[in-house]
C-alpha atoms as one frame of an Amber mdcrd trajectory, in Angstrom:
protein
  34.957 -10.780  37.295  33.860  -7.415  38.347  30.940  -8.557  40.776  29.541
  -5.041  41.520  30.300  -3.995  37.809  28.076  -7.459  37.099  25.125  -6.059
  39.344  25.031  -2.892  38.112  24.817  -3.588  34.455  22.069  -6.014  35.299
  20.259  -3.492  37.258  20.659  -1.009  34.241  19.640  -3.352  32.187  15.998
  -4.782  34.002  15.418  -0.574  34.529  15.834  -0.405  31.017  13.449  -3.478
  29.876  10.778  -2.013  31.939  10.750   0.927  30.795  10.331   0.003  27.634
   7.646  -2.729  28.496   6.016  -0.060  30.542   5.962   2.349  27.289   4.342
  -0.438  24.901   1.850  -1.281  27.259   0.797   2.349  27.639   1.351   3.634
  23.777   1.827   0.399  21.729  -0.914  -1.692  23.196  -0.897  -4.024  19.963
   2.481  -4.508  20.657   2.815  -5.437  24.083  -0.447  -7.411  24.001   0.917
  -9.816  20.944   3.751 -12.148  22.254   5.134 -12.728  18.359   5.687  -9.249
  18.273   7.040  -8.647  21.918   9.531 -11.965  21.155  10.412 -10.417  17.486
  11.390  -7.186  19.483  13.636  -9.020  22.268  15.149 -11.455  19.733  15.994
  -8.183  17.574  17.720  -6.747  20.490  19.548  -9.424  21.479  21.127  -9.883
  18.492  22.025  -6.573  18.272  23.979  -6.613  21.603  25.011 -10.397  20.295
  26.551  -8.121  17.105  28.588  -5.579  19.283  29.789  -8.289  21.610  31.356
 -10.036  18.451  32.592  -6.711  16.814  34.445  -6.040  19.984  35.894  -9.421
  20.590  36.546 -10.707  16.699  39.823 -12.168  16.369  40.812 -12.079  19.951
  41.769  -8.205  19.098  41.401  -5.899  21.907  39.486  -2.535  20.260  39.643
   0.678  21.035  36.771   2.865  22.272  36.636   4.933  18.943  36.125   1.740
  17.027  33.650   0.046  19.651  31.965   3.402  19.460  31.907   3.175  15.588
  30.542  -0.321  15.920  27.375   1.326  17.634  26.843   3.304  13.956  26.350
  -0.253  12.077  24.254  -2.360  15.014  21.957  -0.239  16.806  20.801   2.321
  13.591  20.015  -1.518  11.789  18.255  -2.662  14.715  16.152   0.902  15.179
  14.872   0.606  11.114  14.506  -2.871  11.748  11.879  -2.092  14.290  10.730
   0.316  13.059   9.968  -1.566   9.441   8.209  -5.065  11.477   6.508  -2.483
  14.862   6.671   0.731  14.607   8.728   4.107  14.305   8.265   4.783  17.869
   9.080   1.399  19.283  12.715   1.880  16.919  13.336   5.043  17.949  12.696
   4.308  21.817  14.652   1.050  21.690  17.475   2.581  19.479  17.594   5.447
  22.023  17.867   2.690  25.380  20.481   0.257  23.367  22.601   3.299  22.865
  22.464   4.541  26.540  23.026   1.091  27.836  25.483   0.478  25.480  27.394
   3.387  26.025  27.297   3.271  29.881  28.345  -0.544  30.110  31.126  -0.154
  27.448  32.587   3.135  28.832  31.788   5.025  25.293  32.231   8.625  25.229
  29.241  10.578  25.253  29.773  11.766  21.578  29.378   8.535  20.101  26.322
   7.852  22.430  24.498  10.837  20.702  26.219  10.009  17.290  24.161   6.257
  17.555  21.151   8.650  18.663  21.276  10.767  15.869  21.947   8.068  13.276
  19.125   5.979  14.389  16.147   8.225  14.506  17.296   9.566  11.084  17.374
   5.746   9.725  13.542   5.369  11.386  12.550   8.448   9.665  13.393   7.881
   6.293  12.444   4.183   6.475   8.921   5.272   7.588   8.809   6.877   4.018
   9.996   4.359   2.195   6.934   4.301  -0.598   8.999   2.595  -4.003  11.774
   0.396  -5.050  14.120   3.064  -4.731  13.846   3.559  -1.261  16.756   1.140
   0.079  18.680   3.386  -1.949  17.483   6.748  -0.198  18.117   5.037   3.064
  21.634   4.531   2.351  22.475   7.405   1.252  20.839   9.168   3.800  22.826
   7.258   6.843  25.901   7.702   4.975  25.926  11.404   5.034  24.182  11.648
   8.519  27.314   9.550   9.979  29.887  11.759   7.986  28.514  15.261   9.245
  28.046  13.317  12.671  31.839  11.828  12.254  33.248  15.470  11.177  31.461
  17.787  13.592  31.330  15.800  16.789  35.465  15.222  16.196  36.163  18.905
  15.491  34.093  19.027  18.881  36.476  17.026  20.294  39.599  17.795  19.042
  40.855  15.256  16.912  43.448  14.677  14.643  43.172  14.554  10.914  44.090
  10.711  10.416  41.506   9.956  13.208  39.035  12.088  11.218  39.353  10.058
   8.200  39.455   6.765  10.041  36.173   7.875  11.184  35.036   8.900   7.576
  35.692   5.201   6.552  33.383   3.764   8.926  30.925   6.222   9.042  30.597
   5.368   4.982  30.830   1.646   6.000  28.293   1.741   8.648  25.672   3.729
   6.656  25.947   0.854   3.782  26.384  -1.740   6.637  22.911  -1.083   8.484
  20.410  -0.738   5.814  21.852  -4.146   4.484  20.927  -5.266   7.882  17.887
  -3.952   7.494  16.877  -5.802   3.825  18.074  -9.185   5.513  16.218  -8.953
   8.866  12.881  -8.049   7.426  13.239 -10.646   5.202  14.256 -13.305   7.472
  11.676 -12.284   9.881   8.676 -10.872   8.252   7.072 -14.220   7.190   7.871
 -16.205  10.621   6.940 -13.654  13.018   2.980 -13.085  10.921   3.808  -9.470
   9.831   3.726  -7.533   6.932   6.017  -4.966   5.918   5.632  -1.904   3.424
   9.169  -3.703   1.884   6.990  -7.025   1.982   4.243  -5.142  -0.047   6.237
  -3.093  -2.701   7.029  -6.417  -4.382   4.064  -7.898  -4.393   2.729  -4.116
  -6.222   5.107  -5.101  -8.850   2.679  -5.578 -12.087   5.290  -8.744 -13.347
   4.369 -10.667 -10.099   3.210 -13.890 -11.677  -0.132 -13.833  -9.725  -0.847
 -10.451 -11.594   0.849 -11.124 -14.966  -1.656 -14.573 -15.101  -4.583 -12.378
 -14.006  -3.966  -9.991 -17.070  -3.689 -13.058 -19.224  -6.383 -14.574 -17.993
  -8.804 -12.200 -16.860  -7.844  -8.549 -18.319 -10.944  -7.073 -17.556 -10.650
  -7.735 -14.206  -7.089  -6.598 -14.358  -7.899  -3.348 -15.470 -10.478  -2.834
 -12.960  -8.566  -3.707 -10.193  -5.881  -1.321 -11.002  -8.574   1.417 -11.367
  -9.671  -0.157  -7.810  -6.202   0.003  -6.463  -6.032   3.871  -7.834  -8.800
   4.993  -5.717  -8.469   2.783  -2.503  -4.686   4.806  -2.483  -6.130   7.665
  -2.759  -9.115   7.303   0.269  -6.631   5.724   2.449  -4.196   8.673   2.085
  -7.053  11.503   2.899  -8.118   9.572   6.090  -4.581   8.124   7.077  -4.893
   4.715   6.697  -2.079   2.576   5.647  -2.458   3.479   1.404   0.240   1.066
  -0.004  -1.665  -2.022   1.846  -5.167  -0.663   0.371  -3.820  -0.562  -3.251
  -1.637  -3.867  -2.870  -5.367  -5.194  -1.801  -7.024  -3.705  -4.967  -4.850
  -5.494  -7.042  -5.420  -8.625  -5.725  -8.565  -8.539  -4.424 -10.472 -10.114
  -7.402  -8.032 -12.925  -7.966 -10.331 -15.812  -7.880 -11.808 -14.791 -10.775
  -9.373 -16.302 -12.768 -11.704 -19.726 -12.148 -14.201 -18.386 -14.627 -13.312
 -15.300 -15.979 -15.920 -15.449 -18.650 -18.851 -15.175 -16.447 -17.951 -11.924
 -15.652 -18.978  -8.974 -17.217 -15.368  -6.953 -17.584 -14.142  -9.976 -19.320
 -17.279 -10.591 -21.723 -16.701  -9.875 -25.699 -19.880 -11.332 -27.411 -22.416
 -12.811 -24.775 -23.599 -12.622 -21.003 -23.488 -16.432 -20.289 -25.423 -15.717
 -17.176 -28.561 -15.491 -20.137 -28.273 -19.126 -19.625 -28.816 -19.961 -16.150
 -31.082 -19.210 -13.396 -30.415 -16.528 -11.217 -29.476 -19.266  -8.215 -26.916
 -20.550 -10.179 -25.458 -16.963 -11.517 -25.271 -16.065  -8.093 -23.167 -19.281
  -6.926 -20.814 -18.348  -9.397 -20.571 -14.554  -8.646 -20.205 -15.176  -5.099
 -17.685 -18.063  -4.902 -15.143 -15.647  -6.307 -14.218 -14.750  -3.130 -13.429
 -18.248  -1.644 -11.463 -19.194  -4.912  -9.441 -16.013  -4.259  -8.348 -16.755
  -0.937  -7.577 -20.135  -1.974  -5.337 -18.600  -4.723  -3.705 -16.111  -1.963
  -3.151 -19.075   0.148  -1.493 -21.050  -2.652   0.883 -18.141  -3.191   1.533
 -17.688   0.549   0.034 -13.771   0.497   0.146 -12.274   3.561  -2.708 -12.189
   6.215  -3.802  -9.045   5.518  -4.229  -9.656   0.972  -6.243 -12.726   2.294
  -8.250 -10.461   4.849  -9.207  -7.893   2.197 -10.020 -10.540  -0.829 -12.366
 -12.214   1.924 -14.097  -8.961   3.040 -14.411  -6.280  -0.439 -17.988  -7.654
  -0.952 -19.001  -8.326   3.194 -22.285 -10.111   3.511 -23.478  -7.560   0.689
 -26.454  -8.169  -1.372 -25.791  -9.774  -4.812 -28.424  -7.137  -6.509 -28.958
  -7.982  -9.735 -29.717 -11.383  -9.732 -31.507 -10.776  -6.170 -33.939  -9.446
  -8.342 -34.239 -11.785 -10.968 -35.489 -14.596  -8.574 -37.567 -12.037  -6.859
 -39.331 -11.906 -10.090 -39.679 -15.678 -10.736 -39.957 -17.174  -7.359 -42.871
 -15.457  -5.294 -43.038 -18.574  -3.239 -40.162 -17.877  -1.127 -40.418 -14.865
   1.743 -38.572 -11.540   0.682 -36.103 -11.683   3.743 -35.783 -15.504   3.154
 -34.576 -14.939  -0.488 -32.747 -11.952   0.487 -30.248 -13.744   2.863 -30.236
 -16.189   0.150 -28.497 -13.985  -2.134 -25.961 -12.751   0.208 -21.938 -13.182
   0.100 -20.891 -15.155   3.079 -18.736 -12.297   4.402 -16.867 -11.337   6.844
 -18.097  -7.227   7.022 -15.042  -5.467   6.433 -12.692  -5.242  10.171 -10.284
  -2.668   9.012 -10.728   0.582   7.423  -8.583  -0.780   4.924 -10.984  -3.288
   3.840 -13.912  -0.767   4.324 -12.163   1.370   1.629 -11.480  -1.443  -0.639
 -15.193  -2.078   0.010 -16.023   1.314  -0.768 -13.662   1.701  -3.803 -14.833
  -1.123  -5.814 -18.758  -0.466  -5.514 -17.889   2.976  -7.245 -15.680   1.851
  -9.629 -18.321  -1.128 -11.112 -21.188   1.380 -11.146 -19.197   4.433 -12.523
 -19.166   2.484 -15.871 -22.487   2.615 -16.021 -22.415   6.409 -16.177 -22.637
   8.433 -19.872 -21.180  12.012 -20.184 -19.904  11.942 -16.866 -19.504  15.012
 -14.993 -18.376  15.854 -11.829 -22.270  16.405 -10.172 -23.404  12.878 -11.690
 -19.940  11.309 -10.232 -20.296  13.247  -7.027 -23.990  11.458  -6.953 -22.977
   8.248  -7.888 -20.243   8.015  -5.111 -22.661   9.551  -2.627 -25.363   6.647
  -3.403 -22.864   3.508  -3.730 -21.521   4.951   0.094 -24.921   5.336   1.460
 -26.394   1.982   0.324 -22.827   0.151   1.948 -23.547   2.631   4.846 -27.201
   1.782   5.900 -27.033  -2.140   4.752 -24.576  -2.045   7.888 -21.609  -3.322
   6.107 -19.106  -0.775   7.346 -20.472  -1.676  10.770 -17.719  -3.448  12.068
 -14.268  -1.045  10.490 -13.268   1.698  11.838 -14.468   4.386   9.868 -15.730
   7.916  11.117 -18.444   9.942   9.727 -15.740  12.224   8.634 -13.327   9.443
   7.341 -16.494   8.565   5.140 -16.823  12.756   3.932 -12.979  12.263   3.098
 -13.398   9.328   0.945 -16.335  10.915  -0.700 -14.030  13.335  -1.665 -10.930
  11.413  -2.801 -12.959   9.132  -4.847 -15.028  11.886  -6.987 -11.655  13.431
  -7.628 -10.039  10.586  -8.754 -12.855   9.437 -10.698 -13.030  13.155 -12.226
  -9.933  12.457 -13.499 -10.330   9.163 -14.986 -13.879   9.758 -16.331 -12.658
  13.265 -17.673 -15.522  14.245 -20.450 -13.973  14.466 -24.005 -14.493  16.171
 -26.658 -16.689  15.348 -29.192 -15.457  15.965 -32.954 -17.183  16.753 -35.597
 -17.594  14.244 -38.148 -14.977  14.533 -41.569 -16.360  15.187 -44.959 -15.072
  14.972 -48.563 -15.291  18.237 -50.308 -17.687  16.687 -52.408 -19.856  15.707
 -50.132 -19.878  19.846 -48.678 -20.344  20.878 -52.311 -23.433  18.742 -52.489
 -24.815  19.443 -48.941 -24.394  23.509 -50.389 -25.936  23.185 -53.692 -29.035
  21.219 -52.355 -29.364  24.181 -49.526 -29.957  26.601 -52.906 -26.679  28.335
 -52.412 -25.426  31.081 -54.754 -23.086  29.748 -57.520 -20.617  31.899 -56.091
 -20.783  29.670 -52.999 -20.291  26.377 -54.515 -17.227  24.618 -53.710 -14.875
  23.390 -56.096 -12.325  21.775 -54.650 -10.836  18.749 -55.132 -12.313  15.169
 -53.585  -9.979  14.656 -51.259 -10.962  14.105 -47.172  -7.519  15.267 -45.677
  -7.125  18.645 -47.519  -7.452  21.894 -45.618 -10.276  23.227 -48.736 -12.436
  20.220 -47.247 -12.150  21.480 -43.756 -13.139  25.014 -44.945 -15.795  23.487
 -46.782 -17.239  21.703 -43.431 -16.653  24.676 -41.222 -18.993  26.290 -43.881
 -21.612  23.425 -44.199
């Protein structure tokens, strides 16, 4: 044992933890001030240097620096989108950058496949971070495969090697760029559920419409379905204009009314022939209305959703005023003080903490009053948007989110377009008469004989068409 080496490598390597540790604290501050997420990162490295140490040492057989340097392709690159997938890009493009440096310097790499590891990682953080369907494993790997073969073939024409070293290199530059975003699928989903985080991999499933939790809330509730995909449609849209995190707003739109599954029928999307709240008193109705919300984070609980699903089906209505029947026992109970009564009538809450939730907030006032609207056009759903915004806005429920005065002008925006587009005015047709009906609607006007029709009674011929152009 190299005692000096020994020192050295452990100097290298405390320089290089606190650097890092200095760089969370500074930039990442949710990071380095949440101990799952600071163990997550050092267990993820370790294992990474755990995964070269075997690769080197497999079998008892003594490698080669090109195939130790190779090795660095399939490890670090995993362990950079890995980070960058469960923290964040800049955290797996920092560490990716250190593990190659100390990697390289403690192993005796040449320089090229230092900045070959380099290269291939920040390119695997940067197309993970867009990663926005099913397909995006796909893009990933495809993506490191070519980045290691241009990074295989230009670095060794660089250097001056030989054909059959060339093509070795091909071969694990392919294997390596199918290698590491395989890593990739299996860390996340090893550690996304034990470390508390949720991943945009984590929430493309659960946006899949055959989820059972959404397949039984069609079934069961399809009014509800349908207007929490509407929901979903403009909470992706608000989130994008303002630069929130757009995938987790719409996964929370879809789930966000869940718990009405418990008595879908007492809700108006999901009524055919009667309003059952008729029935009741408006105490009662408003029990029901509001207890939605704690039978929906009891379904997201039974399902395991993440934190975040639970935080947004617990939030969308805040402590928001249940209006309607508010109103009704205004009416019938002048006993009780307004304010009194008011609170009364109140969900439980929390406000909304996120400007996710604020948008989901936002998104499904607009989308329960813009059925209300008749020839809708784009000043009356301007208006509407404007009013539903403003009444969140000064009843202090976006309070405790994040939003700006100009995040709020943005989501004005992205909601009347979207709405424009789904409440698009259509055309009204005129209604289709027989040719007997224009002849008598002409000869009762005191037409000419010339004028009078006589065409055949029959609705779908072009002569009856003519006939109610004319009429």
């Amino acid at each position: 044992v190299d005692l000096g080496r020994m020192l050295s490598i452990g100097a290298l390597i405390a320089l290089l933890v606190g650097f890092v540790t200095f760089y969370l604290r500074e930039h990442q501050p949710t990071v380095h001030s949440d101990f799952r997420r600071m163990s997550l990162l050092a267990l993820v490295v370790c294992l990474t240097v755990l995964g070269m140490k075997i690769g080197t040492t497999t079998l008892g057989i003594r490698l080669d620096s090109v195939i130790i340097g190779y090795l660095g392709l399939l490890w670090i690159p995993a362990a950079a989108m890995m980070l960058s997938v469960l923290l964040s890009a800049h955290t797996g493009g920092l560490v990716a950058t250190l593990l190659a440096v100390g990697t390289g310097l403690s192993l005796d790499l040449e320089l090229r496949y230092v900045a070959a590891t380099i290269a291939s990682s920040l390119v695997g953080v940067y197309v993970v971070a867009h990663i926005r369907d099913r397909n995006g494993l796909v893009r990933v790997l495809l993506t490191v495969c070519t980045c290691n073969l241009a990074l295989v073939w230009v670095l060794g024409s660089f250097a001056g090697d030989k054909l059959e070293t060339l093509v070795l290199g091909t071969f694990w530059g392919l294997g390596c760029g199918i290698g590491a975003p395989l890593l990739l699928w299996l860390g996340v989903a090893l550690l996304e559920r034990p470390f508390g985080i949720t991943t945009y991999l984590g929430l493309l499933e659960l946006s899949d419409p055959n989820r059972p939790m959404l397949r039984r809330l069609q079934m069961e509730a399809p009014g509800t379905y349908h207007h929490s995909m509407i929901v979903g449609a403009l909470s992706e849209a608000a989130a994008e204009a303002i630069g929130a995190n757009s995938l987790l707003c719409r996964v929370m739109a879809y789930y966000h009314d869940i718990g009405k599954m418990r008595r879908p029928q007492f809700f108006v999307e999901n009524q055919r022939f009667e309003n059952l709240h008729d029935r009741l008193n408006p105490t009662l109705s408003m029990l029901i209305i509001t207890s939605h919300v704690r039978d929906g984070v009891d379904f997201a609980k039974e399902v395991k959703l993440p934190k975040p699903i639970q935080d947004g089906i617990r939030e969308h209505h805040g402590t928001g005023l249940v209006t309607y029947f508010y109103h009704q026992a205004a009416v019938t109970d002048r006993t009780t003080q307004g304010s009194v009564l008011e609170q009364h009538f109140r969900y439980e809450g929390p406000k909304p903490q996120s400007k996710e939730s604020a948008v989901l907030m936002l998104a499904d006032g607009c989308e329960a009053a813009s059925r209300c609207l008749s020839k809708p056009t784009p000043g009356k759903i301007e208006g509407l948007v404007r009013r539903i915004v403003q009444e969140r806005l000064t009843d202090g429920q976006l309070a405790e989110s994040d939003l700006t005065f100009r995040d709020i002008e943005r989501i004005i925006g992205a909601f009347t377009r979207t709405l424009q587009g789904i409440l698009h005015a259509r055309i009204e047709y005129p209604k289709v008469i027989s040719a007997s009906e224009a002849k008598r609607a002409l000869n009762a006007a005191g037409h000419p004989a010339s004028l009078k029709v006589t065409t055949a009674d029959h609705p779908a011929s072009e002569d009856s068409g003519d006939a109610a152009a004319a009429l």
